[in-house]
Kinemage of the C-alpha trace (Angstrom):
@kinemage 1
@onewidth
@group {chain A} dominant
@subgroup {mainchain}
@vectorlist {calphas} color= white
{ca unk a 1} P -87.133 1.026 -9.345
{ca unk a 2} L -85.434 1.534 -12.672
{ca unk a 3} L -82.824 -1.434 -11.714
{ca unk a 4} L -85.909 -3.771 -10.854
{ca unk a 5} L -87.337 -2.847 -14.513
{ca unk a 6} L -83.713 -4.089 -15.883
{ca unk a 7} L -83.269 -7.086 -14.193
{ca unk a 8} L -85.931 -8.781 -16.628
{ca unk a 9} L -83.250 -7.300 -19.716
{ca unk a 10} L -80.133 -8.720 -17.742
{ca unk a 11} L -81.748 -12.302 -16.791
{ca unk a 12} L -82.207 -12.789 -20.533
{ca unk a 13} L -78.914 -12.305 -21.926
{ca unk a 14} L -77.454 -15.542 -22.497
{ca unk a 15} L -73.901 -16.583 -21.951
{ca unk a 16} L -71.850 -18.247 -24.075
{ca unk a 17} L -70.566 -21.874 -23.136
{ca unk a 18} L -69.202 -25.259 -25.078
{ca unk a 19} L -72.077 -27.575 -26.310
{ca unk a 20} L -74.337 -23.836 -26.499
{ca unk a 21} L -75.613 -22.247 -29.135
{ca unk a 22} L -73.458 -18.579 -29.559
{ca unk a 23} L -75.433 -15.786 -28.345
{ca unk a 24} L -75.789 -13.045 -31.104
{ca unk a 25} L -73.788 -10.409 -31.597
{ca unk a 26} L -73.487 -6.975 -34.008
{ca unk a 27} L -70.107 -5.600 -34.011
{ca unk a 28} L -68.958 -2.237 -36.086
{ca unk a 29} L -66.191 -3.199 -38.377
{ca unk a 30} L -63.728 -1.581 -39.097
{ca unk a 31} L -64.255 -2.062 -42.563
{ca unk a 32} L -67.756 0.341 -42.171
{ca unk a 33} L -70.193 -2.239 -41.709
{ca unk a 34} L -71.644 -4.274 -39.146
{ca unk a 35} L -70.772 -8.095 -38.221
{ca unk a 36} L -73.408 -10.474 -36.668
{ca unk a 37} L -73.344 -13.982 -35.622
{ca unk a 38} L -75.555 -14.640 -38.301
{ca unk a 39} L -73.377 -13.970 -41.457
{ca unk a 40} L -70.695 -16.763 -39.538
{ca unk a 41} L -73.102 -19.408 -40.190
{ca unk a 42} L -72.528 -22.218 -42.339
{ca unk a 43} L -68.519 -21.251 -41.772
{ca unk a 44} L -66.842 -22.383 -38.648
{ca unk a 45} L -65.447 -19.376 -36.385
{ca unk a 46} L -62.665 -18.460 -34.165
{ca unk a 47} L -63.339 -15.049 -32.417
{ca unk a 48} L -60.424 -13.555 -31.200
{ca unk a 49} L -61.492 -10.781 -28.025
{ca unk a 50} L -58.150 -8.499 -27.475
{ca unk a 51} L -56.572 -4.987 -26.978
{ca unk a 52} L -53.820 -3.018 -28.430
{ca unk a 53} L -52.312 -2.071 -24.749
{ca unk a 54} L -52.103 -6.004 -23.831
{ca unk a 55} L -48.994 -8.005 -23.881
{ca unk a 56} L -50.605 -11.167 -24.233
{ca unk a 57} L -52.537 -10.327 -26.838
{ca unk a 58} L -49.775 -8.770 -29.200
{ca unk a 59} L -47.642 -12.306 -28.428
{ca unk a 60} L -50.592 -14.100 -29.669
{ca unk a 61} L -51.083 -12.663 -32.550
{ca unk a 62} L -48.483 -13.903 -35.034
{ca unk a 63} L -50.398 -17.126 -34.393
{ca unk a 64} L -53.356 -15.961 -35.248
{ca unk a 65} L -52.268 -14.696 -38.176
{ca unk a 66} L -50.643 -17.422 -39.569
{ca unk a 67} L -53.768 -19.927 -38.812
{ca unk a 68} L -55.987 -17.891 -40.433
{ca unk a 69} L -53.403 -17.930 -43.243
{ca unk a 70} L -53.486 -21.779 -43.644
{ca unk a 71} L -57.005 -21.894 -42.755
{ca unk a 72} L -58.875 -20.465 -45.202
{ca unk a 73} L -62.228 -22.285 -44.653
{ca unk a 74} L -62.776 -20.859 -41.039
{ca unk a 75} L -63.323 -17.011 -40.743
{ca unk a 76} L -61.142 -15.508 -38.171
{ca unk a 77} L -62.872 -12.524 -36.364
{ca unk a 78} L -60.940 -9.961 -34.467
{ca unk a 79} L -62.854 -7.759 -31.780
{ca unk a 80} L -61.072 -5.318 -29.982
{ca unk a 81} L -62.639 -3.999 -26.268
{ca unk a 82} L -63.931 -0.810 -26.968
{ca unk a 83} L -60.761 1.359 -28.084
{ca unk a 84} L -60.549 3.493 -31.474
{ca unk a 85} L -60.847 2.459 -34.547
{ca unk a 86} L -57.344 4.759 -35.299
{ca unk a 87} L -55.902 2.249 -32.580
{ca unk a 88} L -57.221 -0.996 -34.024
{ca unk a 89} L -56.247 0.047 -37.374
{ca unk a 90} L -52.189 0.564 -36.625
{ca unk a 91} L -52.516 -2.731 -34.767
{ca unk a 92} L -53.889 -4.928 -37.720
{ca unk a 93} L -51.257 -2.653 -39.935
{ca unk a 94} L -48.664 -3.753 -37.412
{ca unk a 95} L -49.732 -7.646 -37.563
{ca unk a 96} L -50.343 -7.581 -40.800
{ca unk a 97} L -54.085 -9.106 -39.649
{ca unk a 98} L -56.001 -9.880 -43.164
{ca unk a 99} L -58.881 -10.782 -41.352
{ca unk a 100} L -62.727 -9.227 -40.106
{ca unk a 101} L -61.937 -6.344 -37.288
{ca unk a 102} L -64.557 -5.173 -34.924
{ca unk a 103} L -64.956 -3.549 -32.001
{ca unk a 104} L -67.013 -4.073 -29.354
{ca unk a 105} L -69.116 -1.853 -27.149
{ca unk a 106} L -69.599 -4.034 -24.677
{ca unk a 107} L -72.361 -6.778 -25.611
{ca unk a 108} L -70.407 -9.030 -26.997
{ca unk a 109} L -67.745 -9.095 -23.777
{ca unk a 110} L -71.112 -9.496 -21.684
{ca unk a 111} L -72.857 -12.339 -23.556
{ca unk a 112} L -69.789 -14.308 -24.175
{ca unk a 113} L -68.567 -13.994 -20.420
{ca unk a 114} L -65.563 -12.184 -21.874
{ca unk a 115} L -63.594 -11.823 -18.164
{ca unk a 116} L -60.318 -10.745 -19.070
{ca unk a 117} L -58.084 -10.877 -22.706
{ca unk a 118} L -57.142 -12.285 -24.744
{ca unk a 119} L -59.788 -14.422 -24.949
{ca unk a 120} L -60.735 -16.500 -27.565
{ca unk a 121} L -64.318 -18.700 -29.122
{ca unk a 122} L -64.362 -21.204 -31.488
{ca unk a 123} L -67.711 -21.839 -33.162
{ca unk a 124} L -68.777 -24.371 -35.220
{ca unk a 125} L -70.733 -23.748 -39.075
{ca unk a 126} L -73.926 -24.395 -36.997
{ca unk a 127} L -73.477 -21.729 -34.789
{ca unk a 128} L -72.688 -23.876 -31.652
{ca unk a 129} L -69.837 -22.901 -29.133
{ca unk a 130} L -67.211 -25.556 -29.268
{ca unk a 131} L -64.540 -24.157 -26.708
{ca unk a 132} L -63.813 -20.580 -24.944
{ca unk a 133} L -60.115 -19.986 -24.292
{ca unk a 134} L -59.067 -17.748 -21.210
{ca unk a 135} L -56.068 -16.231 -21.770
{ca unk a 136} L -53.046 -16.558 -24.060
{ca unk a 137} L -53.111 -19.346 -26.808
{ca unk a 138} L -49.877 -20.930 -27.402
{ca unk a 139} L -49.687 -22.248 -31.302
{ca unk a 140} L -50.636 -25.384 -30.576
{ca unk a 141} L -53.803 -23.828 -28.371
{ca unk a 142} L -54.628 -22.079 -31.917
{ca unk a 143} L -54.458 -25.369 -33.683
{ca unk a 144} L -56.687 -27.132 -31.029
{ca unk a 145} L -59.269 -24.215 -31.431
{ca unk a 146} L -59.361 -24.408 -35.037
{ca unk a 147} L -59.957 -28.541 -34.527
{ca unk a 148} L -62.470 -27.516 -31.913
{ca unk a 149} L -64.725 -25.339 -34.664
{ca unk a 150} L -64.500 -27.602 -37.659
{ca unk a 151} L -64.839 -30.912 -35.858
């Protein structure tokens, strides 16, 4: 019985995709506040899903970095998959990441179909989802994201 009542609850949870509007979200930052989808608006967005432990995502990174460097007009968002914020900390100290860091609980990874990481959304100022990357981005993936949110 109780899964039957939360089938209705896992029905309506929509999932991200390209041409879609982004499905909210409310991360804790690490900052001590909260982050929704909401206060991206009117910016364009690259979301950035990883974890310290990953290989991927620590090659990746530098990237990152350095596009949100040169890009100032898109906000770069950081979410890490449910580890510490003591964890999340040293690895934004060890990237030198200058840039929003959250952590997800969960609801994020579920309503953007977050599979594996590193994965990464670009969103544009309206709030539409304008490509998910699977895996690794490569610089020139980071640039194409980036051209992806504010095009």
């Amino acid at each position: 019985m109780a899964l039957a009542m939360l089938a209705p609850l896992v029905l309506a949870v929509a999932v991200a995709a390209p041409g879609n509007p982004a499905p909210p979200f409310l991360l804790d930052t690490l900052s001590g506040g909260t982050l929704g989808l909401t206060s991206l608006r009117g910016r364009p967005a690259i979301i950035n899903v990883f974890a310290t432990w990953c290989p991927p995502c620590n090659q990746e990174v530098p990237a990152l970095v350095r596009a949100a460097r040169a890009n100032p007009s898109v906000r770069f968002v950081f979410v890490d998959e449910q580890e510490t914020p003591r964890a999340v900390r040293r690895f934004a100290a060890r990237y030198d990441i200058d840039a929003t860091l959250g952590i997800d609980g969960g609801a994020l990874e579920a309503s953007y179909g977050v599979q594996s990481i590193p994965t990464t959304i670009a969103i544009d100022a309206r709030g539409i989802v304008r490509a998910i990357h699977r895996g690794p981005l490569a610089p020139a993936d980071v640039e194409r994201m980036i051209h992806d949110a504010t095009h």
